[in-house]
C-alpha positions in Angstrom: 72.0 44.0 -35.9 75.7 43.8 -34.6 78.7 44.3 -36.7 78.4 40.5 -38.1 75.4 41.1 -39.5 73.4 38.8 -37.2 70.9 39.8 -35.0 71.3 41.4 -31.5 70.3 39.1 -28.5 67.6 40.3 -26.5 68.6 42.9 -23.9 68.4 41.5 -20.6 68.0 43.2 -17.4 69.2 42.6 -14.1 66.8 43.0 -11.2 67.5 40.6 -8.0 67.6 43.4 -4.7 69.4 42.3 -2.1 66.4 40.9 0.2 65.0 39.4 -2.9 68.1 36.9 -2.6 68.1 36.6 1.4 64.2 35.6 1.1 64.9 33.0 -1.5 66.8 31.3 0.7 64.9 31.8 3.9 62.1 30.3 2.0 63.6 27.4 0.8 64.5 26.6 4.4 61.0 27.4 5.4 59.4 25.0 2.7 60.4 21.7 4.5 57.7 23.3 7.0 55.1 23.2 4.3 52.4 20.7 3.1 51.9 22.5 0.4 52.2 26.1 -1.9 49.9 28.2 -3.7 52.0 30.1 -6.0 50.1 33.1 -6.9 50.0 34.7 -10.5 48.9 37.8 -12.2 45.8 36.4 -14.6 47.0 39.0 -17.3 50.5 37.9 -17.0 50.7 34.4 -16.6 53.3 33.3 -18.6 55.5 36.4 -17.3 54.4 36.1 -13.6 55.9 32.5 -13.2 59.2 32.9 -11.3 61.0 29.5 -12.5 63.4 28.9 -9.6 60.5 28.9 -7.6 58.5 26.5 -9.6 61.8 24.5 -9.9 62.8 24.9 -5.7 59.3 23.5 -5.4 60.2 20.3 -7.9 63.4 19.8 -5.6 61.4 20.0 -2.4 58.9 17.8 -3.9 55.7 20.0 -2.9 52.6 19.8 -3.9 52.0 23.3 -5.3 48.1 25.1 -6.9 48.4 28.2 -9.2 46.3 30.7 -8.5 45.7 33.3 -11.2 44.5 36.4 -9.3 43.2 39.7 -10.6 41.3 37.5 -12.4 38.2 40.5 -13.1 41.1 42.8 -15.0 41.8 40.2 -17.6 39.8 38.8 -19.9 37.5 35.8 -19.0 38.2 34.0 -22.3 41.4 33.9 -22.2 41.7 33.4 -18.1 40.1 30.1 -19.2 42.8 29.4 -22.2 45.3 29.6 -19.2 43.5 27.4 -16.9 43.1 24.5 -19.6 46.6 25.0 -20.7 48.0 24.9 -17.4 46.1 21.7 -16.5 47.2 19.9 -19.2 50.8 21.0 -17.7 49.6 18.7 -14.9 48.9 21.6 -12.5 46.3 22.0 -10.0 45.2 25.8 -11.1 42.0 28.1 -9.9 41.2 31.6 -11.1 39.8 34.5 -8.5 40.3 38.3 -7.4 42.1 38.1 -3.9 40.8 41.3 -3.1 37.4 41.0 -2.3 35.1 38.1 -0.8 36.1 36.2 2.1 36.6 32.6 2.3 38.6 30.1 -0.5 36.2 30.8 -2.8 37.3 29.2 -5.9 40.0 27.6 -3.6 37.5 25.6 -1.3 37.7 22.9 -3.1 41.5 21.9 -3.9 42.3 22.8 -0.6 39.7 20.6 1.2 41.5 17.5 -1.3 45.0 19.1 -0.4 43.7 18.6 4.1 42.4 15.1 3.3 46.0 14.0 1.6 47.8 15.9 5.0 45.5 14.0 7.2 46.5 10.7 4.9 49.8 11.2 5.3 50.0 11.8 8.8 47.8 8.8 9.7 50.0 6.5 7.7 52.9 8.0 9.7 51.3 6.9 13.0 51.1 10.8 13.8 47.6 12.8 14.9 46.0 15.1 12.1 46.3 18.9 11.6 45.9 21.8 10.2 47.8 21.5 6.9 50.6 24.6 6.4 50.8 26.9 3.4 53.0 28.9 1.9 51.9 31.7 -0.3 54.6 32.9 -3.1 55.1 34.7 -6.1 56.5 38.0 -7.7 56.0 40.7 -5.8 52.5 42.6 -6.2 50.6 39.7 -7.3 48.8 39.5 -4.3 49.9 37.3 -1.9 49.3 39.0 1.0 45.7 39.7 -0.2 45.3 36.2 -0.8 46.5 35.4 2.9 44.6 38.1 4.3 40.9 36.5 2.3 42.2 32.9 3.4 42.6 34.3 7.3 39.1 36.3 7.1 41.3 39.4 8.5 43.9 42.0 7.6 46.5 39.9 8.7 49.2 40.9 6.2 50.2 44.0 4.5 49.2 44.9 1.2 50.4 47.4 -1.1 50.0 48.4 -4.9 53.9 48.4 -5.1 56.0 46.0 -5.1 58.2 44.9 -2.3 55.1 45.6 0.6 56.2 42.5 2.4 59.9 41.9 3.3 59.7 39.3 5.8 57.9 35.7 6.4 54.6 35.8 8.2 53.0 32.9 10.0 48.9 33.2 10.3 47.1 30.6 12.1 43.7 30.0 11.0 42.2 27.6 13.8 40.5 24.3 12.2 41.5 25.1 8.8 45.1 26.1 8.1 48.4 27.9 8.8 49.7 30.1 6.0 52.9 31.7 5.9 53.2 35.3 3.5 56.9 35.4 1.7 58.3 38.4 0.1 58.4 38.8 -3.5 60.9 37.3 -5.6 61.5 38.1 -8.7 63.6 37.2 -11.4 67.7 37.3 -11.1 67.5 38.6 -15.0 64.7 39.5 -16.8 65.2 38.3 -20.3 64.1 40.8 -23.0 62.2 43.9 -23.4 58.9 41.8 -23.8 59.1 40.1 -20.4 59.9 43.7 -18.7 57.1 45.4 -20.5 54.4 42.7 -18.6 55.8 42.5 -15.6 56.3 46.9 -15.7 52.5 46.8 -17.0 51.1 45.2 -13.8 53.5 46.9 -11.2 55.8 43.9 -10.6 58.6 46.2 -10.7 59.4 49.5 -9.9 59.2 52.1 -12.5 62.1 54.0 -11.4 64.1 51.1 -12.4 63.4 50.4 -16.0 63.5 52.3 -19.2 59.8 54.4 -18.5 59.5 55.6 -21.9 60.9 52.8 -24.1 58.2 50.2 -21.9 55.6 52.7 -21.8 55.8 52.9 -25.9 56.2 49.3 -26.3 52.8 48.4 -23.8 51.2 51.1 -25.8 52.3 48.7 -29.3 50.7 45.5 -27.8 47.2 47.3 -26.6 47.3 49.1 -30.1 47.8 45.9 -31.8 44.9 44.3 -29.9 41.9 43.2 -32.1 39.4 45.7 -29.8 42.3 48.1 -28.3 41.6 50.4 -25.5 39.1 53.5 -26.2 41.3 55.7 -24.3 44.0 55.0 -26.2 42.8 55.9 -29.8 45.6 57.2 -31.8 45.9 58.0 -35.3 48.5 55.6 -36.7 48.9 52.3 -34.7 51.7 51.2 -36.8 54.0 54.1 -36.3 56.4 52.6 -33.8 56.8 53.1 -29.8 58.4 56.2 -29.9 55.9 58.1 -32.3 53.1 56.0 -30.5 53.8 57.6 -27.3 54.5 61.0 -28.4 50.8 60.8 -30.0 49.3 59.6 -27.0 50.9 62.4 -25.2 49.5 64.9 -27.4 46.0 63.1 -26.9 46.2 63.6 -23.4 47.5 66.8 -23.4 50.6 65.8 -21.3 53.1 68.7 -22.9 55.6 70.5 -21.7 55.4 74.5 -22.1 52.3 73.5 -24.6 54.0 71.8 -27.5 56.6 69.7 -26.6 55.4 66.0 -25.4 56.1 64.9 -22.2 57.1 61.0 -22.9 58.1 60.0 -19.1 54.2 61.5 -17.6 52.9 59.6 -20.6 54.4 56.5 -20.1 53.7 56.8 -16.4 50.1 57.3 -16.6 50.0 54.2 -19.5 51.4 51.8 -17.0 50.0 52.9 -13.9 46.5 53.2 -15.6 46.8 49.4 -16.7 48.3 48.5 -14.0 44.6 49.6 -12.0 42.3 48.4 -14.3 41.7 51.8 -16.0 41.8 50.8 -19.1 39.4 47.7 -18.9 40.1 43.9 -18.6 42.9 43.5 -21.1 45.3 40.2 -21.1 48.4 40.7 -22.3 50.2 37.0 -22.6 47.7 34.3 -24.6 47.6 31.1 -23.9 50.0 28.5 -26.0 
């Protein structure tokens, strides 16, 4: 509460890294090269993981666009599914998969093949010959575009990292007789509105943990999985109700994380929290329902 008695706005935090900006723009020059875009999402996140200039440069642009929820095996099927029928009824073309492994479109054979026919439609009504329709891959950073790219290609063509900010530049991959692709940086949000938004995109590495507040969003993750209907094993503590701070410190002791034996160390705590959920560690958790 302020002085007025009303309540405080939700803090809002300012993360927008000088290539972040240049890439937006080099993108938006680069989409009038595009057929289409397959913004990529974090399945756990997928509310949080939606960068809304870049859904509303593509509405400007007029591109078709298909979300892809990726990391699909960390979160949980049932809910992965929520997303997908919510998101249709939005209108969008959506598909769930893990990037990572498999080769191929997998889950993606499908609405690309429609997406080549309406290239080849296009062109032929344009008196042009057909090709191999172009794709732009974007997102947040550490969703995994680049793995995406590189399953798409059948190769390592792209650098992956479990960090954000692997790829700083555009990357054209040619897949002969099937499509080009082009890999964009990660672009995140100019502000990031509130600490609920920061703790989901901190929880699945979409930014750096150096730069937020590591013990306040490593209590506040710790809150959400406590308040879970079947919570984390590995995260058993004796009073979920007790408040971030107090949640963390008892995790700490649980783990054994202390400093000269008794007193808890809160930033190795909150560290191994998010960096554990971030792999996968602590099983396949969701952290945004569906509306």
């Amino acid at each position: 509460m302020n002085e007025s008695g009303t309540p405080k706005a939700p803090r809002a935090f300012s993360w927008f890294p000088g290539h972040m900006r240049k890439a937006l723009r080099l993108l938006e020059e680069t989409l009038v090269l595009a057929d289409a875009v397959l913004m990529v999402l974090d399945a756990r996140i997928p509310s949080s993981s939606r960068q809304p200039d870049l859904e509303g440069m593509l509405r400007r642009k007029g591109k078709d666009s298909l979300l892809v929820l990726n990391k699909a095996d960390l979160a949980e099927k049932s809910e992965t599914e929520r997303w997908l029928a919510c998101l249709r009824r939005e209108g969008h073309h959506v598909a769930a998969m893990r990037a990572v492994t498999g080769r191929g479109p997998g889950p993606l054979e499908k609405p690309l093949e429609q997406l080549r026919q309406a290239v080849h439609s296009r062109r032929k009504q344009r008196g042009l010959l057909p090709r191999d329709p172009r794709l732009v891959v974007v997102g947040i950073p550490n969703v995994g575009k680049s793995s995406l790219l590189n399953r798409l290609a059948g190769a390592a063509r792209a650098c992956t990292g479990a960090k954000p900010g692997v790829t700083r530049g555009n990357q054209w991959v040619a897949v002969p007789g099937k499509w080009q692709i082009l890999d964009s940086p990660g672009i995140l949000y100019p502000r990031i509105e509130g600490e609920d938004i920061l703790t989901s995109l901190a929880a699945v590495s979409c930014v750096s943990l150096d730069a937020i507040p590591l013990e306040r969003v490593g209590g506040l993750l710790l809150e959400r999985l406590l308040r879970r209907n079947h919570p984390p094993r590995a995260l058993d503590v004796e009073d979920p109700e007790a408040g971030p701070e107090a949640l963390l410190r008892a995790l700490a002791r649980r783990k054994s994380f202390l400093l000269n034996a008794q007193e808890e160390d809160l930033p190795r705590t909150a560290r191994w929290l998010l960096q554990s959920f971030a792999r996968g560690d602590l099983g396949q958790v969701t952290l945004e329902t569906a509306p």
